[in-house]
TORMI-342716 format. One record per residue: residue number from 1; residue in three letters; x, y, z of N, C-alpha, C in turn. Coordinates in Angstrom, 3 decimals. Example, Ala and Ser with C-alpha at 12.3 -4.5 7.8 and 13.67 -1.06 7.14 Angstrom:
<r><k>1</k><r>ALA</r><n_xx>13.190</n_xx><n_yy>-5.690</n_yy><n_zz>7.800</n_zz><ca_xx>12.300</ca_xx><ca_yy>-4.500</ca_yy><ca_zz>7.800</ca_zz><c_xx>13.200</c_xx><c_yy>-3.300</c_yy><c_zz>7.800</c_zz></r>
<r><k>2</k><r>SER</r><n_xx>12.850</n_xx><n_yy>-2.250</n_yy><n_zz>7.080</n_zz><ca_xx>13.670</ca_xx><ca_yy>-1.060</ca_yy><ca_zz>7.140</ca_zz><c_xx>12.900</c_xx><c_yy>0.030</c_yy><c_zz>7.870</c_zz></r>
% end
This chain:
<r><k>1</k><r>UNK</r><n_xx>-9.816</n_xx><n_yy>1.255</n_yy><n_zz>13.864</n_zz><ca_xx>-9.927</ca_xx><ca_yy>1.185</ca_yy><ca_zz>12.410</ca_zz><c_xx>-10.340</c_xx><c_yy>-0.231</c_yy><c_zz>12.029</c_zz></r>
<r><k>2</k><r>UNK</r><n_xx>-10.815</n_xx><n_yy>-0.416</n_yy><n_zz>11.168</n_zz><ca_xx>-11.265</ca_xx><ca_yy>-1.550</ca_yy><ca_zz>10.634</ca_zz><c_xx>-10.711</c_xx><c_yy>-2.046</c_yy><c_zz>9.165</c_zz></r>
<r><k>3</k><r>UNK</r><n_xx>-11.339</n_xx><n_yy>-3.404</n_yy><n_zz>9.075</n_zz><ca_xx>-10.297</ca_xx><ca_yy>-3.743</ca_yy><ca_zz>7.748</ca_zz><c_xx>-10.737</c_xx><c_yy>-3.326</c_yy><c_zz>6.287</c_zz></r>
<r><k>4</k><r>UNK</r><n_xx>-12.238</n_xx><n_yy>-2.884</n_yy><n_zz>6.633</n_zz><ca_xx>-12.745</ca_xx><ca_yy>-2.288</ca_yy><ca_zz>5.674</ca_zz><c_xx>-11.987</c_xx><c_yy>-1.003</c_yy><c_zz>5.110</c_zz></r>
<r><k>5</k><r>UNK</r><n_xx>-11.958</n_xx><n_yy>0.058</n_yy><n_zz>6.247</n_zz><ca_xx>-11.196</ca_xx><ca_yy>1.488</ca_yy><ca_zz>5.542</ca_zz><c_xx>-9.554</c_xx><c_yy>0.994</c_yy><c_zz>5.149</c_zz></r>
<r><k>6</k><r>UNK</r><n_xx>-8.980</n_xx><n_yy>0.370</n_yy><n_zz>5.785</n_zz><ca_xx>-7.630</ca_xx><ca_yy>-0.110</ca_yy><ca_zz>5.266</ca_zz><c_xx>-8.002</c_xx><c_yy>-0.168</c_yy><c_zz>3.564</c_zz></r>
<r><k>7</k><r>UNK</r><n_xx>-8.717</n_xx><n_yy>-1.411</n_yy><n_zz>3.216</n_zz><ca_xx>-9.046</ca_xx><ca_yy>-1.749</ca_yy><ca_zz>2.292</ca_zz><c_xx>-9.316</c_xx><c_yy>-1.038</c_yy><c_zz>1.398</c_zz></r>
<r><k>8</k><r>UNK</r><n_xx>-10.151</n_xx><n_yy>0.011</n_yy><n_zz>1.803</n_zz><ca_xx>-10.778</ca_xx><ca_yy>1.236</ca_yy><ca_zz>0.681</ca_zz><c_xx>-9.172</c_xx><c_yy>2.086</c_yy><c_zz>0.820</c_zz></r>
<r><k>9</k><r>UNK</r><n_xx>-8.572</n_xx><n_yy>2.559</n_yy><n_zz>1.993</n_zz><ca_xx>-7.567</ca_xx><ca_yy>3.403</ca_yy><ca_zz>1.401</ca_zz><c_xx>-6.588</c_xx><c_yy>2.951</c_yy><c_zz>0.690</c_zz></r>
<r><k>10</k><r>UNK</r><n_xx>-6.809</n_xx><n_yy>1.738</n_yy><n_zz>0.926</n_zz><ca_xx>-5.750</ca_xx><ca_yy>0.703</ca_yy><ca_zz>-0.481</ca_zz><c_xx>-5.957</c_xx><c_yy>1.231</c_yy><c_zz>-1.975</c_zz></r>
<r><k>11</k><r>UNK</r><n_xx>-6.999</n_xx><n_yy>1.547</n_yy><n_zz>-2.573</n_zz><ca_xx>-7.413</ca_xx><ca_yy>1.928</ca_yy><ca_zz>-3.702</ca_zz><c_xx>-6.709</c_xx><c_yy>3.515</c_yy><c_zz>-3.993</c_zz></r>
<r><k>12</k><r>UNK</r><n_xx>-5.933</n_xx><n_yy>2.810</n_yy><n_zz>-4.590</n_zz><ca_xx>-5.185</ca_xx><ca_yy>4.010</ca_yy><ca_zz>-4.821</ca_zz><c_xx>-4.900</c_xx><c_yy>4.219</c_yy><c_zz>-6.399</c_zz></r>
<r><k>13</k><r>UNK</r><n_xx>-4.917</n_xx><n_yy>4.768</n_yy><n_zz>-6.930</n_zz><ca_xx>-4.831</ca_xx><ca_yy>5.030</ca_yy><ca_zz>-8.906</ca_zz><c_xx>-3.545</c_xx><c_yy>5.376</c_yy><c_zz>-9.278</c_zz></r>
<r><k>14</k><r>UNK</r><n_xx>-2.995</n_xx><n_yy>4.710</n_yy><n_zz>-10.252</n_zz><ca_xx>-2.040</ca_xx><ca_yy>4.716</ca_yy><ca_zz>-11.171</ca_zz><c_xx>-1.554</c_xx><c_yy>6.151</c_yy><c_zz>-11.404</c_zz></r>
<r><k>15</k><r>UNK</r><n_xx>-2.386</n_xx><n_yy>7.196</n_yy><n_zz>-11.262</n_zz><ca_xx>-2.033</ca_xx><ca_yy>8.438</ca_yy><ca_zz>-11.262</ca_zz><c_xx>-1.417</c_xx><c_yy>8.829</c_yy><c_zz>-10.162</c_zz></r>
<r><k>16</k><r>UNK</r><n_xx>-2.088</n_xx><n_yy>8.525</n_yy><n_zz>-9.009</n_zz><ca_xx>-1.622</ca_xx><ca_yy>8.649</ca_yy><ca_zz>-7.814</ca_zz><c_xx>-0.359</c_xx><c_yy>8.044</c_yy><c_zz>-7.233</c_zz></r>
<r><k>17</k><r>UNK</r><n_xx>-0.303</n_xx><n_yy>7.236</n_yy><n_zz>-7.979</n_zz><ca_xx>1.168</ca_xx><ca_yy>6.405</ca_yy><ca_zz>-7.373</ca_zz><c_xx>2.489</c_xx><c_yy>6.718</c_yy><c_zz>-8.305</c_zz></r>
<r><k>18</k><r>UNK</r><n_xx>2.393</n_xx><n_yy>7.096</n_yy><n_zz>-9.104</n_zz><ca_xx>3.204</ca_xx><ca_yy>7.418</ca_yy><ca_zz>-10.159</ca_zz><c_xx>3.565</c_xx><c_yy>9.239</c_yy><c_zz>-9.833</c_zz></r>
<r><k>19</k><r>UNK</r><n_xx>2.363</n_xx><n_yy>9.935</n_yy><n_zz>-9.436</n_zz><ca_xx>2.903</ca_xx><ca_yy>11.587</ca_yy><ca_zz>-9.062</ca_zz><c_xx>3.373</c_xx><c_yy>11.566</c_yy><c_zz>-7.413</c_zz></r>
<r><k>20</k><r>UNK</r><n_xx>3.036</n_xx><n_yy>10.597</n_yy><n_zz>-6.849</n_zz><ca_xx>3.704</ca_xx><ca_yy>10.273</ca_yy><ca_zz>-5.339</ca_zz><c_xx>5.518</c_xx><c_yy>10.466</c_yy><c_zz>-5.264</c_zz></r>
<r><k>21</k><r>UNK</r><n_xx>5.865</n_xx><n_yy>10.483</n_yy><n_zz>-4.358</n_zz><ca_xx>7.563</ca_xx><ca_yy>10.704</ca_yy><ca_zz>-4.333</ca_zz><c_xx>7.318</c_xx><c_yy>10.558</c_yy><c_zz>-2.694</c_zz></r>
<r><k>22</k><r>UNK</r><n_xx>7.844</n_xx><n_yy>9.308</n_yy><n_zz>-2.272</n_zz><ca_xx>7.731</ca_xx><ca_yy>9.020</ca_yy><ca_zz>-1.319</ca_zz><c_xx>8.936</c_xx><c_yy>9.218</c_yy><c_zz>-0.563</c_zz></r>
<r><k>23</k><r>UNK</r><n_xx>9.350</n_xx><n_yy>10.417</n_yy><n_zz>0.471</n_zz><ca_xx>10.283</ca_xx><ca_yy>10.751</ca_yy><ca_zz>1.181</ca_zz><c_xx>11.145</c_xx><c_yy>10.413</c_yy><c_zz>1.669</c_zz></r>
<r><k>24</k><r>UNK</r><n_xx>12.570</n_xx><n_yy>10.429</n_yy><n_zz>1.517</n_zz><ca_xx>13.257</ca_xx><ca_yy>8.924</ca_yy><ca_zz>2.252</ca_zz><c_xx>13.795</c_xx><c_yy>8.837</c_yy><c_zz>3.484</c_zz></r>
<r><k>25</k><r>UNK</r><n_xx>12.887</n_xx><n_yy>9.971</n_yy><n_zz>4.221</n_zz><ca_xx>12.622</ca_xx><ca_yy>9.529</ca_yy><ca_zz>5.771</ca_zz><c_xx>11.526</c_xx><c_yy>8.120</c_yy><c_zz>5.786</c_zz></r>
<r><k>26</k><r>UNK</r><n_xx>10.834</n_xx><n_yy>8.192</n_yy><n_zz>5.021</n_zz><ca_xx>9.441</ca_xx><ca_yy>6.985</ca_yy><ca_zz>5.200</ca_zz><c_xx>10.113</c_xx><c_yy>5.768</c_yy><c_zz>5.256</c_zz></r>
<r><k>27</k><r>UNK</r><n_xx>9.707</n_xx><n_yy>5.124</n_yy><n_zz>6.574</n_zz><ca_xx>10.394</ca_xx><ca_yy>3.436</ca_yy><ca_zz>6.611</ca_zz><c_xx>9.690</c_xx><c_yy>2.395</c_yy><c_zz>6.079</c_zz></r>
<r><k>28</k><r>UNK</r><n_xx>10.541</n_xx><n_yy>1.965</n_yy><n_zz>5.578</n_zz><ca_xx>9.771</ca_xx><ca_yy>0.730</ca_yy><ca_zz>5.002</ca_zz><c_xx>10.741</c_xx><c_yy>-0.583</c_yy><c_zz>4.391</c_zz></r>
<r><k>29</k><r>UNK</r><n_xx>10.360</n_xx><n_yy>-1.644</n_yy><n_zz>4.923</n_zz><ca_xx>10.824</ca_xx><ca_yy>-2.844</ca_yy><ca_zz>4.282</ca_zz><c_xx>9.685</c_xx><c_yy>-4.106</c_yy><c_zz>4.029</c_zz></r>
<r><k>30</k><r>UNK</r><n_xx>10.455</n_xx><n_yy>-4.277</n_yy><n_zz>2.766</n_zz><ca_xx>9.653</ca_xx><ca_yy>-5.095</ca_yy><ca_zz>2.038</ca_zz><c_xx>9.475</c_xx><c_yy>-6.437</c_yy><c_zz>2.683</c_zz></r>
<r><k>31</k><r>UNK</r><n_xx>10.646</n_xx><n_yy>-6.813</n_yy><n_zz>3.500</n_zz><ca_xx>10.467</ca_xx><ca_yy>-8.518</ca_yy><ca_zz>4.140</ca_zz><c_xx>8.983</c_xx><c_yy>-8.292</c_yy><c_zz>4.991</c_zz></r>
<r><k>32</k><r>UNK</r><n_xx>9.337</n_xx><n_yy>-6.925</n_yy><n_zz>5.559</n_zz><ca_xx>8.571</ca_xx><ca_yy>-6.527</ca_yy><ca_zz>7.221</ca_zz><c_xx>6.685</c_xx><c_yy>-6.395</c_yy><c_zz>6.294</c_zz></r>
<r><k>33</k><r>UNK</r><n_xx>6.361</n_xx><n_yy>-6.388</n_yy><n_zz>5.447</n_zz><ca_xx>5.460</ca_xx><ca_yy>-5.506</ca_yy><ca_zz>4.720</ca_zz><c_xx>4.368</c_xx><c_yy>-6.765</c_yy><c_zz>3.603</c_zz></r>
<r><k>34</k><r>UNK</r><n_xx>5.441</n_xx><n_yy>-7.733</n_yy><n_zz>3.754</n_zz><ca_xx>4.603</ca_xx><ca_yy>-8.854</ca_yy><ca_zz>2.755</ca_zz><c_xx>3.664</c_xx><c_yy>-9.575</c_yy><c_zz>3.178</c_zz></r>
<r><k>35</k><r>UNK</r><n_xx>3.363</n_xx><n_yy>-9.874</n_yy><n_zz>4.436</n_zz><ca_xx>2.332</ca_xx><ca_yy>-10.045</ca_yy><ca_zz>4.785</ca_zz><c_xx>1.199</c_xx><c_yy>-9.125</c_yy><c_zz>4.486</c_zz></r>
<r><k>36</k><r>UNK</r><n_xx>1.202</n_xx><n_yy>-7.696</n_yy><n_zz>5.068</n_zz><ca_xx>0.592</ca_xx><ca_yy>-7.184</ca_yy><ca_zz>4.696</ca_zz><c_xx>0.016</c_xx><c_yy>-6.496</c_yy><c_zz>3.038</c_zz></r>
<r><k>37</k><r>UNK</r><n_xx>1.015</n_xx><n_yy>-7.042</n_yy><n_zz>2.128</n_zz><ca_xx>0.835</ca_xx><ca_yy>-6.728</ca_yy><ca_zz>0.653</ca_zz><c_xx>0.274</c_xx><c_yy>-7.980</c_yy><c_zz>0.324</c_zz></r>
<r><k>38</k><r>UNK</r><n_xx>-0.067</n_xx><n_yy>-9.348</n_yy><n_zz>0.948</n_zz><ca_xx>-0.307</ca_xx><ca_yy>-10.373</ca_yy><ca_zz>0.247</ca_zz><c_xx>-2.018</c_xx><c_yy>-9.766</c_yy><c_zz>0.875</c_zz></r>
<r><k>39</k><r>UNK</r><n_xx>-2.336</n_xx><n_yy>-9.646</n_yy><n_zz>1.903</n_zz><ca_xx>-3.567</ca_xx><ca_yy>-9.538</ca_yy><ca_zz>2.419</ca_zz><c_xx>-4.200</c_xx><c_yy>-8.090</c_yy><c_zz>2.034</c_zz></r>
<r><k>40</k><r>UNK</r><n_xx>-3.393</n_xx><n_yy>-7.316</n_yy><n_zz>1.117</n_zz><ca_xx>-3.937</ca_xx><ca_yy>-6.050</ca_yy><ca_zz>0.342</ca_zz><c_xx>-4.779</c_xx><c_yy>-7.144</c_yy><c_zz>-1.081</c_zz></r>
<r><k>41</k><r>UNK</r><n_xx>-3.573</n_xx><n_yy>-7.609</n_yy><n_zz>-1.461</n_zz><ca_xx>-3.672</ca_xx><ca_yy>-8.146</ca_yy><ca_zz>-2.935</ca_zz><c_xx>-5.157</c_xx><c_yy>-9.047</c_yy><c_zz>-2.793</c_zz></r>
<r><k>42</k><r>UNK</r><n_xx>-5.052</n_xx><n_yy>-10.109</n_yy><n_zz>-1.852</n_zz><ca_xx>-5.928</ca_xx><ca_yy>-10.414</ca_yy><ca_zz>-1.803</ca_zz><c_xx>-7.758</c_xx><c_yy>-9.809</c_yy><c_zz>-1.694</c_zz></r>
<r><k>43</k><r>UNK</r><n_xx>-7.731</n_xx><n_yy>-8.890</n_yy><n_zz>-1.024</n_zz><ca_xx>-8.959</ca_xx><ca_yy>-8.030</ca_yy><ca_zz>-0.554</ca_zz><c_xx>-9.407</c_xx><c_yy>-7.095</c_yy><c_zz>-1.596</c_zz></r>
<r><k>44</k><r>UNK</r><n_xx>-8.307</n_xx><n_yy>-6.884</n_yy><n_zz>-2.489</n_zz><ca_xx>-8.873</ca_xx><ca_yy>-5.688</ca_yy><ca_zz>-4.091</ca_zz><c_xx>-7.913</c_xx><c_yy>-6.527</c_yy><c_zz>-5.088</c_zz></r>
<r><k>45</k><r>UNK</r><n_xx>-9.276</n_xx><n_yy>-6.106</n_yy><n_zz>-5.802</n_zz><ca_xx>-8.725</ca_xx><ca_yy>-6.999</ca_yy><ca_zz>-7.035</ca_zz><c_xx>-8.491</c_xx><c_yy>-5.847</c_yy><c_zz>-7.938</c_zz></r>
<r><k>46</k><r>UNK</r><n_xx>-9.073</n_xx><n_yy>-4.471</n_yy><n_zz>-7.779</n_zz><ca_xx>-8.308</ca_xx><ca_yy>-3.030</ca_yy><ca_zz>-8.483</ca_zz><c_xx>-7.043</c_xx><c_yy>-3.024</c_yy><c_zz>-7.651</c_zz></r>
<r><k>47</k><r>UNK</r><n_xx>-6.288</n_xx><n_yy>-3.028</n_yy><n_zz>-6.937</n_zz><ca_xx>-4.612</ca_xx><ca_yy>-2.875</ca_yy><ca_zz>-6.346</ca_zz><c_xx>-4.031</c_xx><c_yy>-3.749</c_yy><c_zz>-7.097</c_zz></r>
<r><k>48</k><r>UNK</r><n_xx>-4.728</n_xx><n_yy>-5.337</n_yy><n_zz>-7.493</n_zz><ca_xx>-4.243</ca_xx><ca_yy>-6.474</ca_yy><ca_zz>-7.463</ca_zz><c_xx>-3.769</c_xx><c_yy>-5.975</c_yy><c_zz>-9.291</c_zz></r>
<r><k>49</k><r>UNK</r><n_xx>-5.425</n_xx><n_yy>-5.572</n_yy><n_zz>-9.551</n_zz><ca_xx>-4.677</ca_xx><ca_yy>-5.684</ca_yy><ca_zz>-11.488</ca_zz><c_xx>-3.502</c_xx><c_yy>-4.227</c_yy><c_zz>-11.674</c_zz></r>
<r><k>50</k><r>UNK</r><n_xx>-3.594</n_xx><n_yy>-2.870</n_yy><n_zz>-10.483</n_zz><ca_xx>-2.838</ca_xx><ca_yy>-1.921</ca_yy><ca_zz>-10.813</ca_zz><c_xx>-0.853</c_xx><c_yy>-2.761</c_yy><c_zz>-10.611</c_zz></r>
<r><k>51</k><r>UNK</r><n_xx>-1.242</n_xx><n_yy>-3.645</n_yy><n_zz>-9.500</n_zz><ca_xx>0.033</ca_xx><ca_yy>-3.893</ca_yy><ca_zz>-9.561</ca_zz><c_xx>1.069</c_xx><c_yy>-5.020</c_yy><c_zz>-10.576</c_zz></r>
<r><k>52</k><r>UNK</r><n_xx>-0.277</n_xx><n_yy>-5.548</n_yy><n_zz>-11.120</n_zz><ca_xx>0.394</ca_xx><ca_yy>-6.548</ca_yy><ca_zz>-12.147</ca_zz><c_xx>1.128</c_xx><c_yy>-5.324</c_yy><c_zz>-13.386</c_zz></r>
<r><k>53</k><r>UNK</r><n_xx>-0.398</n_xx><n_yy>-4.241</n_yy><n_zz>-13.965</n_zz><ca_xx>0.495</ca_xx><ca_yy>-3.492</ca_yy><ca_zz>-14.672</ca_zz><c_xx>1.095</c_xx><c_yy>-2.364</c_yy><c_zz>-14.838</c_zz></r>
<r><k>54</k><r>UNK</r><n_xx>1.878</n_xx><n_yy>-2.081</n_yy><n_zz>-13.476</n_zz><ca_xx>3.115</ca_xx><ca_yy>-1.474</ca_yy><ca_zz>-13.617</ca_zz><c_xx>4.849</c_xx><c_yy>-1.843</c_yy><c_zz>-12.443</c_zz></r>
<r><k>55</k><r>UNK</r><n_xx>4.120</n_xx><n_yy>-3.216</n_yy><n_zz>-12.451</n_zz><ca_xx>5.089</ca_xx><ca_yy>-3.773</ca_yy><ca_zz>-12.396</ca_zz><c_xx>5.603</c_xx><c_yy>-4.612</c_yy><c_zz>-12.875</c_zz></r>
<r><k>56</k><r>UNK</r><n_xx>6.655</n_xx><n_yy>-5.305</n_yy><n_zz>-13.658</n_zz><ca_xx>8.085</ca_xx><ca_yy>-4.280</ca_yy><ca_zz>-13.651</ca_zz><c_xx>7.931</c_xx><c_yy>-3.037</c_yy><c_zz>-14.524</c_zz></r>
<r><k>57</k><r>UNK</r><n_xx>7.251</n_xx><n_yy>-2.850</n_yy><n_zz>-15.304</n_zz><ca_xx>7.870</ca_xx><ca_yy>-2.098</ca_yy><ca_zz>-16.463</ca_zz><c_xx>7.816</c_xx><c_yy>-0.782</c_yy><c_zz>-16.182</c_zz></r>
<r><k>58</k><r>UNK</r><n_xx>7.224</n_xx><n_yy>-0.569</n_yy><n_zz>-15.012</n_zz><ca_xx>6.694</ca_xx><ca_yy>0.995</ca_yy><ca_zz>-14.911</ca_zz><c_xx>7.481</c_xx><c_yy>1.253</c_yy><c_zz>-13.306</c_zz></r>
<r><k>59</k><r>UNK</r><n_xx>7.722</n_xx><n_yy>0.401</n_yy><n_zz>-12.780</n_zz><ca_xx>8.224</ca_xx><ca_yy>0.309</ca_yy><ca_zz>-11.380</ca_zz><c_xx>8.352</c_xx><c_yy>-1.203</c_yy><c_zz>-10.419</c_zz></r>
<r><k>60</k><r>UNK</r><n_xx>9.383</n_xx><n_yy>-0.993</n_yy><n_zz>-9.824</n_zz><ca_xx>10.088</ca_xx><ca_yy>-2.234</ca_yy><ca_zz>-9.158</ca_zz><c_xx>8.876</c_xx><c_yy>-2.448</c_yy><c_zz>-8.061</c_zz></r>
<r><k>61</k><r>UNK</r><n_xx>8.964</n_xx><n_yy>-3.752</n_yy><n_zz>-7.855</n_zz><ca_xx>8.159</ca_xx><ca_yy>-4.565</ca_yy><ca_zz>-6.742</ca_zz><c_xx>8.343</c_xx><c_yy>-3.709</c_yy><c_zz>-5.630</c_zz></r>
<r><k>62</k><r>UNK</r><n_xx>9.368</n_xx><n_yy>-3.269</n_yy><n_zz>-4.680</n_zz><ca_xx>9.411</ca_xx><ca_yy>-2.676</ca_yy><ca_zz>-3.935</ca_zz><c_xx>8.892</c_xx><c_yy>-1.041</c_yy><c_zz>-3.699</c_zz></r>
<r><k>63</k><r>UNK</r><n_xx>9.509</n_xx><n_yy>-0.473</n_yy><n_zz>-4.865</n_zz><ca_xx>9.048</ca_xx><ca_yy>0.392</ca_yy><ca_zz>-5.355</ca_zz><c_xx>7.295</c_xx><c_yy>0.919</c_yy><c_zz>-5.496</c_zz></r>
<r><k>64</k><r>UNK</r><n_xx>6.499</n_xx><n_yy>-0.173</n_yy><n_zz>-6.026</n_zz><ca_xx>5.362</ca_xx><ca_yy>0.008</ca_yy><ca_zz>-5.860</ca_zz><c_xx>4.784</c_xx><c_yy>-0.077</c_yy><c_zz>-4.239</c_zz></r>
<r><k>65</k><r>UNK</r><n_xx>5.242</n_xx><n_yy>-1.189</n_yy><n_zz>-3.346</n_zz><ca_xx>4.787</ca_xx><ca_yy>-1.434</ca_yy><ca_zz>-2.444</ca_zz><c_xx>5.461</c_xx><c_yy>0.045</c_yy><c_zz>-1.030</c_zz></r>
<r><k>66</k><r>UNK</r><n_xx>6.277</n_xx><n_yy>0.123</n_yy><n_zz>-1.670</n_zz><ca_xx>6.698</ca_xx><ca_yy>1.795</ca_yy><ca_zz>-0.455</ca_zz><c_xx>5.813</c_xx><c_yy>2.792</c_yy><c_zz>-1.252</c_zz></r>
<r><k>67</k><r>UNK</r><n_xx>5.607</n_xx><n_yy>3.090</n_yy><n_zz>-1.983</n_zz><ca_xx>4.217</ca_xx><ca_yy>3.840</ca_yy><ca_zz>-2.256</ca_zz><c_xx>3.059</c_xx><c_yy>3.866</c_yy><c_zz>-1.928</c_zz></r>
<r><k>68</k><r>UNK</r><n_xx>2.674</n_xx><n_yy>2.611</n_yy><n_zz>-2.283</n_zz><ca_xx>1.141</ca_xx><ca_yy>2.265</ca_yy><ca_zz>-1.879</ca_zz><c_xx>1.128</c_xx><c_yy>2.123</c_yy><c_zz>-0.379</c_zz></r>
<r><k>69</k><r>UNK</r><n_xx>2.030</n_xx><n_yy>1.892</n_yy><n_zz>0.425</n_zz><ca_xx>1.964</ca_xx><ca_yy>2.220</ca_yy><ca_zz>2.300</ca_zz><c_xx>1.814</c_xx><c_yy>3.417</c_yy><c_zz>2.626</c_zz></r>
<r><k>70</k><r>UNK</r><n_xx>2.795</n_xx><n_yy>3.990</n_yy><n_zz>1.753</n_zz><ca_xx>3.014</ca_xx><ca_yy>5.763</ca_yy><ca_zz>1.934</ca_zz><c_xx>1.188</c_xx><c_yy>6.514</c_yy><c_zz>1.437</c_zz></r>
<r><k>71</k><r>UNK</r><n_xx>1.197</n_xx><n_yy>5.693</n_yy><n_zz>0.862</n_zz><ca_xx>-0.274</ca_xx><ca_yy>6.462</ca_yy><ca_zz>0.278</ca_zz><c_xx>-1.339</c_xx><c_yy>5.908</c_yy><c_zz>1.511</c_zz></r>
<r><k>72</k><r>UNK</r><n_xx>-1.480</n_xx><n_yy>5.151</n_yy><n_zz>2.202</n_zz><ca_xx>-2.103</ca_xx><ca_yy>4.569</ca_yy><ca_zz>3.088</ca_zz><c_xx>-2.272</c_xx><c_yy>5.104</c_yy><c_zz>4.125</c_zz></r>
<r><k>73</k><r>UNK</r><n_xx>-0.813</n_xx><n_yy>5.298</n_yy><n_zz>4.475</n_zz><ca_xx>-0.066</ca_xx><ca_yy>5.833</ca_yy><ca_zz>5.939</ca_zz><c_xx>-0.736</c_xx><c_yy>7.420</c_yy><c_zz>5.461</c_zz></r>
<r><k>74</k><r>UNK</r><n_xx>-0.636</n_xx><n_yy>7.816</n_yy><n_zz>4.804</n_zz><ca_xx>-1.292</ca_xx><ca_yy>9.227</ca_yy><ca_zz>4.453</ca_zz><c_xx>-2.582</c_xx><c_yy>9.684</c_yy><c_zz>3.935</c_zz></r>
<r><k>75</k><r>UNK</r><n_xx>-3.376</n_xx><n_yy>8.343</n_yy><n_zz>3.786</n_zz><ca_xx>-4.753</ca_xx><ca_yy>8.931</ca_yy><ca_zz>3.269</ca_zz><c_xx>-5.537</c_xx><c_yy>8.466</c_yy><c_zz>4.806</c_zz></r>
<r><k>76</k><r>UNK</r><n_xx>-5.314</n_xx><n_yy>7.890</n_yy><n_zz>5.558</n_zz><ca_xx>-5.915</ca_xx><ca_yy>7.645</ca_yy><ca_zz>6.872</ca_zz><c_xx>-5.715</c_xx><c_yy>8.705</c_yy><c_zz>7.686</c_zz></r>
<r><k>77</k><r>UNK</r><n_xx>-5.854</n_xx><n_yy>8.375</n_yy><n_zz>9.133</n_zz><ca_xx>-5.608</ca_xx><ca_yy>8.996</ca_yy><ca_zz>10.351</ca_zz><c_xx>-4.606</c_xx><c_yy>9.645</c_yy><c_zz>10.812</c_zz></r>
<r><k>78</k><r>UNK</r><n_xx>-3.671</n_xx><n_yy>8.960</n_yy><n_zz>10.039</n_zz><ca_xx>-2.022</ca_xx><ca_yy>9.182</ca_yy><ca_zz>10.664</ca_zz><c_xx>-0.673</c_xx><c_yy>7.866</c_yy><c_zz>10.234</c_zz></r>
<r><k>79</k><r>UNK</r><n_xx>0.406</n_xx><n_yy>8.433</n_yy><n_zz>10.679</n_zz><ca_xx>1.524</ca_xx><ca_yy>7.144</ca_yy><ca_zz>10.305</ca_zz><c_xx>0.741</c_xx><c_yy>5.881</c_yy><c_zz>11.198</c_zz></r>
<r><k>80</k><r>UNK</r><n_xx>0.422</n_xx><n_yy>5.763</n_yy><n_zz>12.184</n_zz><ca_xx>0.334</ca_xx><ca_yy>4.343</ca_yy><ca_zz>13.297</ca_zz><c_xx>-1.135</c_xx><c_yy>3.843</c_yy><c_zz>12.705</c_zz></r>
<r><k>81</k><r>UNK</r><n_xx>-1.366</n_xx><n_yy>3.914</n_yy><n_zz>11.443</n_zz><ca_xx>-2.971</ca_xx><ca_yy>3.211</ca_yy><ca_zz>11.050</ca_zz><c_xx>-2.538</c_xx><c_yy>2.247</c_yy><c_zz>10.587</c_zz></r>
<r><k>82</k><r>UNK</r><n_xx>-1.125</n_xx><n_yy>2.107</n_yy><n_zz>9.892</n_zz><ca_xx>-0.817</ca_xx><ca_yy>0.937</ca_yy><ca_zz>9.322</ca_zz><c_xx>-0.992</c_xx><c_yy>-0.431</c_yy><c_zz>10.391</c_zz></r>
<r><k>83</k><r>UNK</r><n_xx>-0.194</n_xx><n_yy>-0.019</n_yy><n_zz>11.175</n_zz><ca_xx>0.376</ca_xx><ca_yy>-1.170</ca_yy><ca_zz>12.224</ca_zz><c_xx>-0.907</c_xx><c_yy>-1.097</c_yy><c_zz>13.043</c_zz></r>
<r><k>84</k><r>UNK</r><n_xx>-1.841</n_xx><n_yy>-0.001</n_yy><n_zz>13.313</n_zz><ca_xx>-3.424</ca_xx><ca_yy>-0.531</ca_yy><ca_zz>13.381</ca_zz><c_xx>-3.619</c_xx><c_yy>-2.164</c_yy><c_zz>13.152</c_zz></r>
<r><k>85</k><r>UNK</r><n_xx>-3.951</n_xx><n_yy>-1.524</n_yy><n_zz>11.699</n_zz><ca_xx>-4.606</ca_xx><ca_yy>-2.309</ca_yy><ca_zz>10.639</ca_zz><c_xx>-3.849</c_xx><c_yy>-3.389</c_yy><c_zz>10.309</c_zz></r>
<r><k>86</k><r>UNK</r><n_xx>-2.859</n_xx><n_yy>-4.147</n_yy><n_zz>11.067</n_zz><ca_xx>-2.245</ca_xx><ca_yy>-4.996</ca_yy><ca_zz>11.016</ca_zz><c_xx>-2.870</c_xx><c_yy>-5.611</c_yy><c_zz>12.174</c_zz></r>
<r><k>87</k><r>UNK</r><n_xx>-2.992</n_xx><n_yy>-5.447</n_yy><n_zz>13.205</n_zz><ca_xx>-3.203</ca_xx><ca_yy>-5.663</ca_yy><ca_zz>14.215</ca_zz><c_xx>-4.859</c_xx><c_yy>-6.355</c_yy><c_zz>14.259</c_zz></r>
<r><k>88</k><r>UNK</r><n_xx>-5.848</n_xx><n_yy>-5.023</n_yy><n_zz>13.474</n_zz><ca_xx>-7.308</ca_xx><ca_yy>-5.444</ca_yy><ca_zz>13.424</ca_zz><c_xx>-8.086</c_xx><c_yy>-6.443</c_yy><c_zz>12.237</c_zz></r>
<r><k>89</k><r>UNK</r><n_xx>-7.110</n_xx><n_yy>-6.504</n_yy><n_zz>11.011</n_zz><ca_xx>-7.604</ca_xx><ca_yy>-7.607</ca_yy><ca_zz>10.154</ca_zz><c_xx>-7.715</c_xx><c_yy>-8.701</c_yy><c_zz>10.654</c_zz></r>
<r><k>90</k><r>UNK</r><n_xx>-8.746</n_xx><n_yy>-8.843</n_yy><n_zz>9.462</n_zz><ca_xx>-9.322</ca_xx><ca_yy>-10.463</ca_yy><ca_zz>9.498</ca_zz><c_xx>-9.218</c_xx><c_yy>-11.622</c_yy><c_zz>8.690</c_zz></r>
% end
């Protein structure tokens, strides 16, 4: 995978993240994950302005960011694209 499709499956819409209900088998921590949310933020500047506005008022920092993985982890290949795409950025 490359850092390009990461990137594009990053683009994810306000609609989409808001009708999401992310399972609470799905792991996720925010310490483990900020690297990778600073190098989302950076690469789209549509993730970057969705997350300024609906966060806080629409949903917690964390909150947004276990979504938008979950949406990731699920619009790709499979769960292991994340940690891919950790691996293959640039």
């Amino acid at each position: 995978m490359t850092s390009a499709r990461v990137i594009k499956s990053a683009e994810v819409t306000e609609a989409q993240l808001l009708a999401t209900t992310v399972p609470p088998s799905f792991e996720f921590s925010m310490q483990e994950s900020l690297e990778d949310a600073k190098h989302l933020l950076d690469k789209s500047t549509s993730l970057a302005t969705l997350r300024y506005e609906l966060v806080p008022g629409v949903m917690s920092e964390v909150d947004f960011w276990r979504t938008t993985f979950y949406c990731i982890e699920h619009t790709t290949q499979g769960p292991q694209q994340r940690s891919k795409a950790i691996e293959t950025r640039e």
